[in-house]
C-alpha positions in Angstrom: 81.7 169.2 107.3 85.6 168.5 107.7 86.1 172.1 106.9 83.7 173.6 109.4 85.2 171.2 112.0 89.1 172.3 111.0 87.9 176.3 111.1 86.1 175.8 114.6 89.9 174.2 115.4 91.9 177.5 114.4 88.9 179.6 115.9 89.6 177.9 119.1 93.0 178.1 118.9 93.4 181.7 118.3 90.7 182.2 121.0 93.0 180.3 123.4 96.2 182.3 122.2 94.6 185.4 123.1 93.0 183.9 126.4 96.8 183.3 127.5 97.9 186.8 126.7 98.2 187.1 130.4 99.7 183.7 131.2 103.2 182.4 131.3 106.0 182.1 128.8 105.5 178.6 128.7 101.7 178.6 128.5 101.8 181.1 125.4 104.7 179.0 123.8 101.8 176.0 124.1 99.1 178.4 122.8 100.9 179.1 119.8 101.9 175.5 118.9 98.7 174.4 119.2 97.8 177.5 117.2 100.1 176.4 114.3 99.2 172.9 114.9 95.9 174.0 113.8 96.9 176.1 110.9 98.8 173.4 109.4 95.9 171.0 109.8 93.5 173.3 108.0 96.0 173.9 105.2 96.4 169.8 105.1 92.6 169.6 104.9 92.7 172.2 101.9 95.6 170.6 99.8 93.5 166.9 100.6 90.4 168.7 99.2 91.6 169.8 96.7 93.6 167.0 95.0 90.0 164.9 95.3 88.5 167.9 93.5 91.2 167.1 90.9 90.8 163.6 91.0 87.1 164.1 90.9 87.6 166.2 87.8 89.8 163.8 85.8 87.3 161.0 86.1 84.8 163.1 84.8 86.9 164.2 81.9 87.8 160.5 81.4 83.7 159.7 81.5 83.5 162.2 78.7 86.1 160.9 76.6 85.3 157.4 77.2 81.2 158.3 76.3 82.5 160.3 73.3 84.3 157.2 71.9 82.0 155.0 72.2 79.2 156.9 70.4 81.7 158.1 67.8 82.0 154.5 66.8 78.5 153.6 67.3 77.9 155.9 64.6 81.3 154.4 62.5 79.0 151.7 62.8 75.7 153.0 62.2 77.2 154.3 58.8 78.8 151.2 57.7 75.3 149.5 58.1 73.3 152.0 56.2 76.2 152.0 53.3 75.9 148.7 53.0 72.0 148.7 52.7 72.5 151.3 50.4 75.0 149.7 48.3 72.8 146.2 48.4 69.5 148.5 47.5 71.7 149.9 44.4 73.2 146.4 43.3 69.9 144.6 43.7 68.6 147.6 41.0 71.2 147.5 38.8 70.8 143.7 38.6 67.1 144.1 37.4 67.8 146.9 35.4 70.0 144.2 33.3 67.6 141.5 33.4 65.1 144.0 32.1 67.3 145.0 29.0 66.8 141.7 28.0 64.1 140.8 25.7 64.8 137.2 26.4 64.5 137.3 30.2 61.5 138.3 32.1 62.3 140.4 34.5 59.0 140.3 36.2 59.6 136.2 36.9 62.8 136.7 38.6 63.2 137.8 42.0 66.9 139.7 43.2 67.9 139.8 46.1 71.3 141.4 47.5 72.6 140.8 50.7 76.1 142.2 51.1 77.0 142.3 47.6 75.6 138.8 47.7 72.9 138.2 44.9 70.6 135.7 45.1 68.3 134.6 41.8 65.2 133.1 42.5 61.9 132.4 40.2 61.7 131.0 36.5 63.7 131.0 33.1 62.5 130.2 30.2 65.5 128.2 29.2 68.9 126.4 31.0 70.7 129.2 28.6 68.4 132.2 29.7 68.9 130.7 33.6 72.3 131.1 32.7 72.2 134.4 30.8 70.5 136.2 34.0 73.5 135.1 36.2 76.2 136.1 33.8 74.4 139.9 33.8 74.0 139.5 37.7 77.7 139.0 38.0 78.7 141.2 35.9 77.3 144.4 37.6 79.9 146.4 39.8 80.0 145.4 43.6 78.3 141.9 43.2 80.4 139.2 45.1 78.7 136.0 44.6 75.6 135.3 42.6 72.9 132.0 44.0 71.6 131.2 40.8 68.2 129.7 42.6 66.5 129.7 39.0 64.2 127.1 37.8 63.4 126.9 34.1 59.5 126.7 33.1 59.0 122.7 31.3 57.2 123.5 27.7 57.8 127.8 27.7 60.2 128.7 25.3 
């Protein structure tokens, strides 16, 4: 809208300049000032344009780099979490695994559970030394951190 406004300006300036062909020295001398006037307005209008075409462009480009961080770390993220299930599902396996070697554990009465690199020990042993037995083989497998030995050992099963 600025634009049409500034080019109806010059249009009306130049139509003036040429109106005043015929007129005085001093009346062309105005013609033509206003005629520049107008020029330098339009090319004032152009350069303003275009610097918030710039402007308008750099926030966009900013927009786009700030969008692409954040869902370049969402996914930093996203992977950390599925490694970690991942390594908790592969901890919690190997820790059964050993319990299931064992011919004087039962595997089948003790529940694992691995929450990051956390194991926790719950159901029955047939002895305080098998109770103890299935937490020295849960702490020994790699990537355990802590082991909650929540065993209970079964009164009269040996």
């Amino acid at each position: 809208m600025k634009r049409q406004l500034t080019a109806m300006t010059v249009i009306g300036a130049l139509a003036a300049a040429m109106a005043t062909a015929g007129c005085s020295k001093q009346e062309q001398a105005d013609a033509k000032t206003a005629t520049r006037d107008a020029v330098a307005a339009v090319k004032q209008d152009a350069k303003e344009a275009g610097a918030e075409a710039s402007k308008g462009m750099d926030q966009a480009k900013d927009a786009v780099v700030s969008t692409a961080r954040d869902a370049k770390g969402a996914a930093a993220t996203a992977g950390d979490k599925i490694g970690e299930k991942v390594d908790d599902a592969m901890i919690t396996a190997s820790v059964k695994a050993e319990l299931a070697k064992d011919a004087g554990l039962s595997a089948l009465k003790i529940n694992v559970d691995t929450d990051h690199g956390r194991v926790a020990l719950r159901g029955t042993a047939t002895s305080a030394t098998a109770r103890d037995h299935a937490m020295a083989l849960a702490s020994a497998v790699k990537g355990v951190v802590s082991v909650d030995n929540q065993l209970t050992i079964e009164v009269g099963k040996s």
